[in-house]
Residue, then its C-alpha position, 0 to 999 in steps of 0.5 A: x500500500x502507498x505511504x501517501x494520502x490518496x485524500x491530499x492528493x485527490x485534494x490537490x488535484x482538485x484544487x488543480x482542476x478548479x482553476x480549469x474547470x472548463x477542462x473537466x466539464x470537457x471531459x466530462x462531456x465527452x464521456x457523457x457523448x461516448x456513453x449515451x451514443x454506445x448506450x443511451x441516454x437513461x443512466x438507469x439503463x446504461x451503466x457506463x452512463x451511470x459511472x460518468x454520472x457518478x463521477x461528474x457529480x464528485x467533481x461538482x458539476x451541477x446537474x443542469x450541466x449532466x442534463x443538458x449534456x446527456x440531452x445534447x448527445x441523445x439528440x447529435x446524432x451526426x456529431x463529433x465521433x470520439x475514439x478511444x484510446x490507451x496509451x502505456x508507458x514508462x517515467x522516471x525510475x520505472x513509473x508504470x504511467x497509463x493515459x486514457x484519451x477521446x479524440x476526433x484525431x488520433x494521429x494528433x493524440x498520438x503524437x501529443x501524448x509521446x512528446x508529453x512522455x519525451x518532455x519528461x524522461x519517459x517513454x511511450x510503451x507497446x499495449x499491455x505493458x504495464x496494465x498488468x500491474x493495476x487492478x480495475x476497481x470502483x473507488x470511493x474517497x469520503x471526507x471524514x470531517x464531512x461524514x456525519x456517520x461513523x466508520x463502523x457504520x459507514x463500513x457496513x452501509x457500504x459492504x452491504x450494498x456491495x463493496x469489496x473493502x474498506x478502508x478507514x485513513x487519518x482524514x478518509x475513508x477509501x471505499x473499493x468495489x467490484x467495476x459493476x457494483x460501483x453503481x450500487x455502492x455509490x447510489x447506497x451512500x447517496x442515498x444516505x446523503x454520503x457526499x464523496x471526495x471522489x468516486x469513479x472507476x479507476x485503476x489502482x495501482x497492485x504496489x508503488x513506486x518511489x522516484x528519487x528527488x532529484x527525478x521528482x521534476x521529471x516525472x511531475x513534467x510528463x503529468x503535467x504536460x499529460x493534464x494540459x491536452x484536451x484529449x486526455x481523459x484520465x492518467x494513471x500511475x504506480x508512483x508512490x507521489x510524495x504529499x503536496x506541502 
């Protein structure tokens, strides 16, 4: 298990991510286009639907935007036709780094997401390189100061709708399910009026990887080069990433 507080980081990334909002609403929108397309627009019926849903509500964007946006994609049926891409690779010391992208372009995507890598020290891999090492698994952050349920109770809310683990932190829990039981666990916890740091399906990392201080700067370069390219939708990593002062 890491050292470092999934929680701080999450945090950081979302103080990150509030100075570009416009960025996540993007993602976000994408994602809401590919999954009504593939599935339609009822998240009741459509479980990949569901899980963009869960995860824009966890990044604050306001249900009007999630409405608007499913309704817009339900009715574009000659629009913008996204590709999606995964890219695998290596940073600083081995870092196992793997890129989601949605793209109208994936020549350009290609070269974007290998100049990101190249920039950093690292280098784009062949497929499967390293997804080997992570696990695909539901996963949901909650705040302890703003949880008004204990950690017994909360533990037990969230395994009797399904989840695999439980994990209690200094300042969270960590609630890990099951891809397809993401959508119970996450509808349980709203339902008792949980509010979540994060929740969404991810990859995580099986073990993590330390970076030595003086290759930290390279390896904050390709994340940071990765997080300003509008085709990027997620990027996921084994590194052991120390705690943001």
């Amino acid at each position: 298990m890491s050292g470092h507080s999934k929680f701080a980081n999450i945090k950081h990334k979302k103080e990150k991510n509030d100075a570009a909002k416009g960025k996540i609403f993007t993602i976000i929108g994408r994602e809401i286009a590919v999954a009504v397309k593939e599935g339609g627009p009822d998240p009741n019926n459509n479980f990949k639907l569901a899980q963009v849903v869960a995860k824009a509500k966890a990044n604050n964007v306001p249900n009007d935007t999630i409405e608007r946006g499913i309704k817009k994609a339900a009715g574009d049926t000659d629009g913008v036709n996204y590709q999606v891409n995964t890219y695998e690779g290596y940073g600083p010391n081995g870092v196992a780094i793997i890129v989601d992208t949605l793209t109208d372009n994936p020549n350009r995507t290609a070269s974007d997401v290998r100049s990101a890598f190249t920039k950093g020290g690292g280098n784009v891999g062949t497929p499967g390189c390293v997804s080997f090492m992570f696990d695909r698994k539901g996963q949901i952050i909650i705040d302890k100061e703003e949880c008004g349920m204990s950690a017994d109770d909360l533990m037990m809310l969230a395994l009797d709708a399904g989840a695999d683990d439980f994990q209690e932190e200094e300042d969270s829990y960590e609630v890990l399910t099951s891809p397809d039981a993401f959508e119970e666990v996450t509808k349980a916890l709203e339902k008792e009026g949980i509010s979540t740091v994060s929740a969404e399906v991810t990859m995580i990392p099986q073990n993590y990887v330390a970076v030595p201080e003086e290759k930290v700067k390279s390896m904050r370069r390709i994340l940071d080069n990765l997080d300003e390219l509008d085709d990027v939708q997620n990027v996921y990593t084994n590194w052991d990433e120390p705690e943001e002062e």
